[in-house]
DSSP file (Angstrom, degrees, kcal/mol; ACC not computed):
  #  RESIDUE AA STRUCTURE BP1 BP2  ACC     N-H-->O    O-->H-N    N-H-->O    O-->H-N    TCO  KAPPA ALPHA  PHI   PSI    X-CA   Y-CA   Z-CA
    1    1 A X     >        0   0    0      0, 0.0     4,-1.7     0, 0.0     5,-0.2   0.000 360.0 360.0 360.0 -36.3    0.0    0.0    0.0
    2    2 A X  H  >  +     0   0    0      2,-0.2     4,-4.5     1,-0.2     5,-0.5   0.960 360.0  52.5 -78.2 -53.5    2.8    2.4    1.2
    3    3 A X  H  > S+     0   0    0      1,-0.2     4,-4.2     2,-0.2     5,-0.3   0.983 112.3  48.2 -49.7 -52.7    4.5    1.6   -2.5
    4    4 A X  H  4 S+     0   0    0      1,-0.2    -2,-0.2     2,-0.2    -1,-0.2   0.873 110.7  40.7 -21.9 -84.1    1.4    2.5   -4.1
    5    5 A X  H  X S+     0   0    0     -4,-1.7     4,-3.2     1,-0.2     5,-0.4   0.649 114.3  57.7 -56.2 -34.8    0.4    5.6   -2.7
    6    6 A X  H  X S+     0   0    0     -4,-4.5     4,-2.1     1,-0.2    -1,-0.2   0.914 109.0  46.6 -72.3 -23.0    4.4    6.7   -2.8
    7    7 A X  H  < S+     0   0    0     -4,-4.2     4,-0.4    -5,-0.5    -1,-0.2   0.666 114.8  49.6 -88.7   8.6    4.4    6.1   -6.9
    8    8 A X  H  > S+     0   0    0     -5,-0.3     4,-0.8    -4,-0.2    -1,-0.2   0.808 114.4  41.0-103.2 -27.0    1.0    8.1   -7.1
    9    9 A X  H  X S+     0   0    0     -4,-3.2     4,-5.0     2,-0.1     3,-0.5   0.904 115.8  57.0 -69.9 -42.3    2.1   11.1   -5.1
   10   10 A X  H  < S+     0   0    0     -4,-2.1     4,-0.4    -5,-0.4    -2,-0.1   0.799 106.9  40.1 -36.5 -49.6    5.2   10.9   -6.8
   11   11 A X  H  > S+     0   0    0     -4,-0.4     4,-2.4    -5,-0.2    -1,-0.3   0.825 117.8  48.4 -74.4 -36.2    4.0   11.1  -10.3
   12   12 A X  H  X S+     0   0    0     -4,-0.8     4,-1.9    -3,-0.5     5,-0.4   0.911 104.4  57.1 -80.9 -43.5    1.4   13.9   -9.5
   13   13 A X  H  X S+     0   0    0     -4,-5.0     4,-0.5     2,-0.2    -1,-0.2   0.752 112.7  44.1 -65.4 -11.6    4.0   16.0   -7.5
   14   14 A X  H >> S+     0   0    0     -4,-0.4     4,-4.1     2,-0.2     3,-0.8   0.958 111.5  54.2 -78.1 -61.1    6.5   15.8  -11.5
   15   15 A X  H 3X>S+     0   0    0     -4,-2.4     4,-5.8     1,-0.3     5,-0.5   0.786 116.9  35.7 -66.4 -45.5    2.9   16.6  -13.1
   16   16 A X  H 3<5S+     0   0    0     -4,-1.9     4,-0.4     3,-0.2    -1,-0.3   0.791 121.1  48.9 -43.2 -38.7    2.9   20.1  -10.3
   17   17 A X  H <X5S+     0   0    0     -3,-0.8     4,-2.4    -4,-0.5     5,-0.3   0.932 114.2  43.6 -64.3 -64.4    6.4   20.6  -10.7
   18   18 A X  H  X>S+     0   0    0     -4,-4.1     4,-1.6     1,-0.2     5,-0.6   0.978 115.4  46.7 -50.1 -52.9    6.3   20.4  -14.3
   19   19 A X  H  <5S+     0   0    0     -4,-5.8    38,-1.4     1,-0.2    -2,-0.2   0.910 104.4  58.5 -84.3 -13.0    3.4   22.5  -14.6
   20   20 A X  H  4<S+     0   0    0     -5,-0.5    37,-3.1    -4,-0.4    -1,-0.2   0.940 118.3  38.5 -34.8 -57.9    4.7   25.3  -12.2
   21   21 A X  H  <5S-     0   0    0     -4,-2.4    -1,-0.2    -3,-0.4    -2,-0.2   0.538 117.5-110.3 -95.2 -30.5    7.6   25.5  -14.6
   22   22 A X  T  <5 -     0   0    0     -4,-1.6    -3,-0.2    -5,-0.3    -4,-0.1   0.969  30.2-152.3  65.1  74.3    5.9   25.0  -18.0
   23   23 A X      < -     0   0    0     -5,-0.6     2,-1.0     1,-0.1     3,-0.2  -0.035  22.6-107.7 -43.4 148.4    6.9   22.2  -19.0
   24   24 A X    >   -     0   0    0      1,-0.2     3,-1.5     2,-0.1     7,-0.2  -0.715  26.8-154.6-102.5 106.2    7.0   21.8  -22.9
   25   25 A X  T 3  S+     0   0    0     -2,-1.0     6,-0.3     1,-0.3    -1,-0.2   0.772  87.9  69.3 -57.1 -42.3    4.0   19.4  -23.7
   26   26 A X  T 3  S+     0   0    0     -3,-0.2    -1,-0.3     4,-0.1     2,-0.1   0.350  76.5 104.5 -18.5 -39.0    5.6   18.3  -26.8
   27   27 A X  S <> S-     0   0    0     -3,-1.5     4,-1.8     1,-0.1     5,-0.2  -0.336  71.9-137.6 -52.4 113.6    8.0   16.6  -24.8
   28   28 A X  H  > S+     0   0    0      2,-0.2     4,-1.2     3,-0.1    -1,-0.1   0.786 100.7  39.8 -63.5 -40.0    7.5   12.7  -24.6
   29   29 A X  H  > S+     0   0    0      2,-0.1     4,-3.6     3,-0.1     5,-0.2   0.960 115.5  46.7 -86.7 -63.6    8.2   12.2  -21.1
   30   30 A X  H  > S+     0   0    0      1,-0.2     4,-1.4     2,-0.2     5,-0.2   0.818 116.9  53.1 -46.2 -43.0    6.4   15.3  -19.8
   31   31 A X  H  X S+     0   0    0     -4,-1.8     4,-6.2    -6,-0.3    -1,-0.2   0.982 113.0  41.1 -29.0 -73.4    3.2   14.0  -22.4
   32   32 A X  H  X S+     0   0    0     -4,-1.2     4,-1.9    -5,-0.2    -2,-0.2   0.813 110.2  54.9 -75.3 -23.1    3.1   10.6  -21.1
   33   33 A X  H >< S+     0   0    0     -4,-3.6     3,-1.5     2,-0.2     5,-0.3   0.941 116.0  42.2 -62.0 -75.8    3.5   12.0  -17.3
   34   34 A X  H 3X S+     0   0    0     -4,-1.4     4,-3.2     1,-0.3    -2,-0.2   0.867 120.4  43.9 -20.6 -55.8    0.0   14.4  -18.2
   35   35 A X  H 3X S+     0   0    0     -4,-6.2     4,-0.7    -5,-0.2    -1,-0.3   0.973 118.3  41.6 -67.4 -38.9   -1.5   11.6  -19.8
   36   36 A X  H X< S+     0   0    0     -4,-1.9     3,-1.4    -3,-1.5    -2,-0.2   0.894 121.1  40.1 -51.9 -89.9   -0.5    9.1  -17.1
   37   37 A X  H >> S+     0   0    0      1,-0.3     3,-4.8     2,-0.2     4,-2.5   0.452  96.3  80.8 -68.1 -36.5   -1.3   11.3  -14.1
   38   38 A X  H >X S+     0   0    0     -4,-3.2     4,-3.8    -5,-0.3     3,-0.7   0.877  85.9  62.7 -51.7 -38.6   -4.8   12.9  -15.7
   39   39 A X  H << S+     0   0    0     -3,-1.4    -1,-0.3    -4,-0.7    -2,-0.2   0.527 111.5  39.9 -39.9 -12.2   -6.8    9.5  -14.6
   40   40 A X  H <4 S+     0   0    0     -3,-4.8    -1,-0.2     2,-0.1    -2,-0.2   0.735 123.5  32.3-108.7 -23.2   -6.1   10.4  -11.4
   41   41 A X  H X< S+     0   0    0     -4,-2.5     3,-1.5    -3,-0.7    -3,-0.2   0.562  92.9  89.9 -86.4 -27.4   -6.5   14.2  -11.3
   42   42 A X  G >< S+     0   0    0     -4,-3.8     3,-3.6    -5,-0.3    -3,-0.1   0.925  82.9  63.6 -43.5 -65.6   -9.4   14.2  -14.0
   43   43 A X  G 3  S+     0   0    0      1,-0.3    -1,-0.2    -5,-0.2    -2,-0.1   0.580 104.1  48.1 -49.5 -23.6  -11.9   13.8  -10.7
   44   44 A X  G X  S+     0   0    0     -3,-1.5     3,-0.7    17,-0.1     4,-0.4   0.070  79.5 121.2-120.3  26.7  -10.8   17.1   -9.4
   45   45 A X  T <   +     0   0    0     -3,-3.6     4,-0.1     1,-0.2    -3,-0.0  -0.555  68.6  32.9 -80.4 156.6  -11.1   19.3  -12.1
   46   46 A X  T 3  S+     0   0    0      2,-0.3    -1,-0.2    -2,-0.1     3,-0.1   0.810  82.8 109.4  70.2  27.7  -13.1   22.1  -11.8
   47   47 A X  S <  S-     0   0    0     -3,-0.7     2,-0.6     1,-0.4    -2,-0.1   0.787 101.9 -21.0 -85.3 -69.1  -12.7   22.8   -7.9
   48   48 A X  S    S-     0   0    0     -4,-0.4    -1,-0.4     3,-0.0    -2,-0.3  -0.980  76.2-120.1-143.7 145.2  -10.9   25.5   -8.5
   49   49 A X        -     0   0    0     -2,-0.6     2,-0.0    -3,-0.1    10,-0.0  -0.618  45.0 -78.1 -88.9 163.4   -8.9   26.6  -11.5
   50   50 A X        -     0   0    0      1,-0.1     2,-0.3    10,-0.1     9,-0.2  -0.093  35.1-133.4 -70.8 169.2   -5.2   27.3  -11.6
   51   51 A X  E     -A   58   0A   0      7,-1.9     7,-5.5    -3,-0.0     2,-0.5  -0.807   6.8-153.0-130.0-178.3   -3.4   30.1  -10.5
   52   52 A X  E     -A   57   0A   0     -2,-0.3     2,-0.2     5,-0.2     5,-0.2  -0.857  12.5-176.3-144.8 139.8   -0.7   32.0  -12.1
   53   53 A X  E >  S-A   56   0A   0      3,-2.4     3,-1.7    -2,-0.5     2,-0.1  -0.785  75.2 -58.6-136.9  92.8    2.1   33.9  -10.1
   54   54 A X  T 3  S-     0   0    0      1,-0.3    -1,-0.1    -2,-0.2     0, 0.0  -0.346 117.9 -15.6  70.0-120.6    3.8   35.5  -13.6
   55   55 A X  T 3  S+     0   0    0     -2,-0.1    -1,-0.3    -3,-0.1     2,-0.2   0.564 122.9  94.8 -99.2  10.7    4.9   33.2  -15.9
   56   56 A X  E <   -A   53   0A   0     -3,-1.7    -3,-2.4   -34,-0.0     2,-0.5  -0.480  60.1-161.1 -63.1 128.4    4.7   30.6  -13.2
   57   57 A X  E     -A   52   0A   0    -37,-3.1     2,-0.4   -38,-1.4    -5,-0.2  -0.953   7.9-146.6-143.4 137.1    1.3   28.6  -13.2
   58   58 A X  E     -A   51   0A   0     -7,-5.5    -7,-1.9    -2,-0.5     2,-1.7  -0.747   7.4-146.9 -86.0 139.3    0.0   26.5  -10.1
   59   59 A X     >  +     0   0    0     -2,-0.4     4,-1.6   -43,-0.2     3,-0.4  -0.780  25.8 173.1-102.5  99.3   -2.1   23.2  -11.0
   60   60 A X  T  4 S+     0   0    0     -2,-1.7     4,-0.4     1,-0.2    -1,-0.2   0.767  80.2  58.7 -39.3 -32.0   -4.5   23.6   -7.8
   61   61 A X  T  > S+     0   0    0      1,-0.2     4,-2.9     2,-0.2    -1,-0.2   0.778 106.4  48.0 -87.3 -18.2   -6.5   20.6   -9.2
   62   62 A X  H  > S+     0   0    0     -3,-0.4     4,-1.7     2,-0.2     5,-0.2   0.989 116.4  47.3 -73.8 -42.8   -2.8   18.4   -9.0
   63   63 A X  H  X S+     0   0    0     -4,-1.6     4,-1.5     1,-0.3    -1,-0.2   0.661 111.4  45.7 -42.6 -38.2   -2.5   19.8   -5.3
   64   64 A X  H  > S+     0   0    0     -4,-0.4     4,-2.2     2,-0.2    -1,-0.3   0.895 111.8  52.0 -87.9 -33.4   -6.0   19.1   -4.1
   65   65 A X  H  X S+     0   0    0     -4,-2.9     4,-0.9     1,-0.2    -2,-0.2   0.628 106.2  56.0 -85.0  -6.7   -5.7   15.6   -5.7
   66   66 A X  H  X S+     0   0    0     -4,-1.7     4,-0.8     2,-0.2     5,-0.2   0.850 112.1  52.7 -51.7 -60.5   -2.0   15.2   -3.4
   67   67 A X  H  X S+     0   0    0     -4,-1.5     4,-0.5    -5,-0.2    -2,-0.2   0.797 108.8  37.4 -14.1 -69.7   -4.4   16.0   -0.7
   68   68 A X  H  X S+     0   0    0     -4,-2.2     4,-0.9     1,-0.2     5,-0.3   0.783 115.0  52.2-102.2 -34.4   -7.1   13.6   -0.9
   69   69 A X  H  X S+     0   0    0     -4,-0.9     4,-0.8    -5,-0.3    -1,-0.2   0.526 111.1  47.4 -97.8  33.5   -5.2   10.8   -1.9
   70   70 A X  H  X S+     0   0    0     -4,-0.8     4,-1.9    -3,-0.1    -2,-0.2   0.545 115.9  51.0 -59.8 -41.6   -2.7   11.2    1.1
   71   71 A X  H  < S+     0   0    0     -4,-0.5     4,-0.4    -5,-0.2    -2,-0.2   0.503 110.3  41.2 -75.5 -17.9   -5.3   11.5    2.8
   72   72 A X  H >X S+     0   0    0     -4,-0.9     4,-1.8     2,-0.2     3,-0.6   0.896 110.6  56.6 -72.6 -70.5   -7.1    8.6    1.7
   73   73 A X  H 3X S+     0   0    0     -4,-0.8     4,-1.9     1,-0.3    -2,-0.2   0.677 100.5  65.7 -52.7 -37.5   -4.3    6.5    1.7
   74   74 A X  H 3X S+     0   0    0     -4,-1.9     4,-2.1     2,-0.2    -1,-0.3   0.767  97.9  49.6  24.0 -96.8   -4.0    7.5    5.2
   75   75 A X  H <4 S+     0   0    0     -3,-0.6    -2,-0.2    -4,-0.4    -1,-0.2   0.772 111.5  47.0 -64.7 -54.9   -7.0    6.0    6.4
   76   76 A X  H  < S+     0   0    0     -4,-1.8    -2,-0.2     2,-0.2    -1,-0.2   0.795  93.3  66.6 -54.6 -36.6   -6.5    2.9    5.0
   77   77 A X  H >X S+     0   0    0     -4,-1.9     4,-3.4     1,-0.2     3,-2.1   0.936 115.2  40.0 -31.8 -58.8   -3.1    2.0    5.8
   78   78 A X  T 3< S+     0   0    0     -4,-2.1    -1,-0.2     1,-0.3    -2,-0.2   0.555 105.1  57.7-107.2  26.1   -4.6    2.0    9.5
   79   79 A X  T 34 S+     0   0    0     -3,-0.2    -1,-0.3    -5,-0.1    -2,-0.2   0.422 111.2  46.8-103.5  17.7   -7.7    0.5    9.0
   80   80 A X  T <> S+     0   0    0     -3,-2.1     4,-2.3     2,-0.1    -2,-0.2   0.576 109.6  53.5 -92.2 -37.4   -5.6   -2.3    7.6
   81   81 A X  H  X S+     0   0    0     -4,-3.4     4,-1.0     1,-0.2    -3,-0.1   0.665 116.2  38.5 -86.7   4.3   -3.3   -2.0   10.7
   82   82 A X  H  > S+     0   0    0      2,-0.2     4,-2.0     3,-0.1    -1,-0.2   0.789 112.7  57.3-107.1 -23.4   -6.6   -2.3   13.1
   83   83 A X  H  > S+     0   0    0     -3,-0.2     4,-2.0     2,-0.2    -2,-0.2   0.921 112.2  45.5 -42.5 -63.0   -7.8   -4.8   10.6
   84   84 A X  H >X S+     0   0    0     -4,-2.3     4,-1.2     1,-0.2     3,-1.1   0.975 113.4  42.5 -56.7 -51.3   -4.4   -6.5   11.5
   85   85 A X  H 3< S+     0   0    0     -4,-1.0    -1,-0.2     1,-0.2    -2,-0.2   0.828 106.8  56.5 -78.8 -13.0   -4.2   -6.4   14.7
   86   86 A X  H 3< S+     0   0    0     -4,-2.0    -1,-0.2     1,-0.2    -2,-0.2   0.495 103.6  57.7 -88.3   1.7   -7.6   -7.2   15.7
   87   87 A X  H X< S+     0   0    0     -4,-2.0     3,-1.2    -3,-1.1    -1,-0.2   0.788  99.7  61.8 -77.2 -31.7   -7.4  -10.6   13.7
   88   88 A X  T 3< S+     0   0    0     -4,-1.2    -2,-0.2     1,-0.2    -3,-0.1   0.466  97.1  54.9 -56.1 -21.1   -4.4  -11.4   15.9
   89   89 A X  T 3         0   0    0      1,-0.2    -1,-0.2    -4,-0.1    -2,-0.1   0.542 360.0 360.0 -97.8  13.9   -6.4  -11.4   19.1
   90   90 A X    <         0   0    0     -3,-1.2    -1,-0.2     0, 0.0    -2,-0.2   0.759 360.0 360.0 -93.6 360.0   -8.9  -14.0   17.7
C-alpha cells in the first residue's frame, strides 16, 4: 500500500512541478506523465482553476488531488493496521 500511494504522489508532485515551470507538452516524457497522471487528477477538475504567479502557473487541481489521496491513503493503511491487529487477538 505504502509503495502505491508513494508512486501516485510521486508522479502527480512531477505533473505540479512540471506544470509550475511550463513544461513543454511536446516533450515525450512530460506527455506521457499528463496523460498518465490525468486518470487520477481528472476527478478534481473544476474545484478551483489554476493560479498563475507570472509566468509561473499553479495546478491547484494536482495539489487538491496530493491531498485527498494522502489522505485517503492515510486512512487505509490503518484501518488495515486495526484490521491486522484485531485478527491477531482472535
Amino acid at each position: 500500500m505504502y509503495l502505491l500511494l508513494s508512486i501516485f504522489e510521486t508522479l502527480i508532485s512531477f505533473r505540479v512541478i512540471f506544470k509550475l515551470f511550463g513544461a513543454n507538452k511536446g516533450n515525450v516524457i512530460v506527455d506521457w506523465l499528463y496523460n498518465t497522471t490525468d486518470i487520477f487528477v481528472s476527478p478534481f477538475k473544476g474545484i478551483l482553476g489554476d493560479f498563475g504567479l507570472g509566468r509561473f502557473k499553479i495546478d491547484i487541481t494536482g495539489i487538491i488531488a496530493l491531498m485527498v489521496y494522502s489522505f485517503a491513503g492515510f486512512i487505509i493503511i490503518e484501518l488495515l493496521r486495526i484490521l491486522k491487529f484485531d485478527s491477531r487477538s482472535d
